[in-house]
C-alpha positions in Angstrom: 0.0 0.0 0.0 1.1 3.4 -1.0 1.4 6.5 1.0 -0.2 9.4 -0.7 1.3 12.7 0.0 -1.5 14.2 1.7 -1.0 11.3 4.0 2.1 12.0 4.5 2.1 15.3 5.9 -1.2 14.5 8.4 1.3 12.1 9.5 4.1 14.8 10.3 0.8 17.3 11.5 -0.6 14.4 14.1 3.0 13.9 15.5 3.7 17.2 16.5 0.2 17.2 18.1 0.4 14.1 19.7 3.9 15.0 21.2 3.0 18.2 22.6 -0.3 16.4 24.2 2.2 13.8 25.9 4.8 15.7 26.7 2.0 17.7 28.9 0.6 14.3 30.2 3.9 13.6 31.5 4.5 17.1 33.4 1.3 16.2 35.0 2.6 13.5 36.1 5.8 15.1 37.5 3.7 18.2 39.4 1.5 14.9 40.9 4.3 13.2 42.1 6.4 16.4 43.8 2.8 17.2 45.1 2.1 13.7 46.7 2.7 15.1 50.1 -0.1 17.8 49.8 -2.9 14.5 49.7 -1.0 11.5 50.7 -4.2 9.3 50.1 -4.4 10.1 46.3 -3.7 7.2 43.9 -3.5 7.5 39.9 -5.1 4.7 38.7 -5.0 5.9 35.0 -3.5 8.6 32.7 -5.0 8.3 29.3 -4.5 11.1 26.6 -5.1 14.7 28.4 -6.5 12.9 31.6 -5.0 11.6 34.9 -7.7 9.6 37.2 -7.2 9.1 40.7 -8.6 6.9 43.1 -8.7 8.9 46.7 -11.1 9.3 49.8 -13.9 11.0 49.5 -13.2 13.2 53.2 -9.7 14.3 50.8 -11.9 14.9 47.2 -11.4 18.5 47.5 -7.9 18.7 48.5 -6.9 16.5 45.7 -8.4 18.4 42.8 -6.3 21.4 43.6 
C-alpha cells in the first residue's frame, strides 16, 4: 500500500500534536508526584491522553483536585 502525499504530511501534522499532548501528560505526572505530600491518600489509577484519574477518599476529594 502506497502513501499518498496528503498522508504523509497528516502524518508529520498528528506527531507534533500528539507529542506536545504527551509531553503535557507527562508534566502532569511530574507536578503529581512532587505534590504527593499535599494529599497523601491520592492514587492514579489511570492517565490516558489529556486525563490523569485518581482513586482517593472521598473526606480528601477537595484537597486533591487542587
Amino acid at each position: 500500500m502506497a502513501v499518498e502525499p496528503d498522508q504523509f504530511y497528516r502524518a508529520k501534522a498528528n506527531y507534533v500534536i500528539n507529542g506536545t499532548g504527551g509531553d503535557g501528560l507527562k508534566r502532569a505526572l511530574v507536578l503529581l508526584w512532587d505534590r504527593r505530600a499535599e494529599c497523601p491518600t491520592a492514587e492514579p489509577v489511570l492517565a490516558v491522553h489529556d486525563e490523569v484519574v485518581l482513586e482517593v477518599p472521598e473526606a480528601d476529594a477537595e484537597r486533591a483536585r487542587t
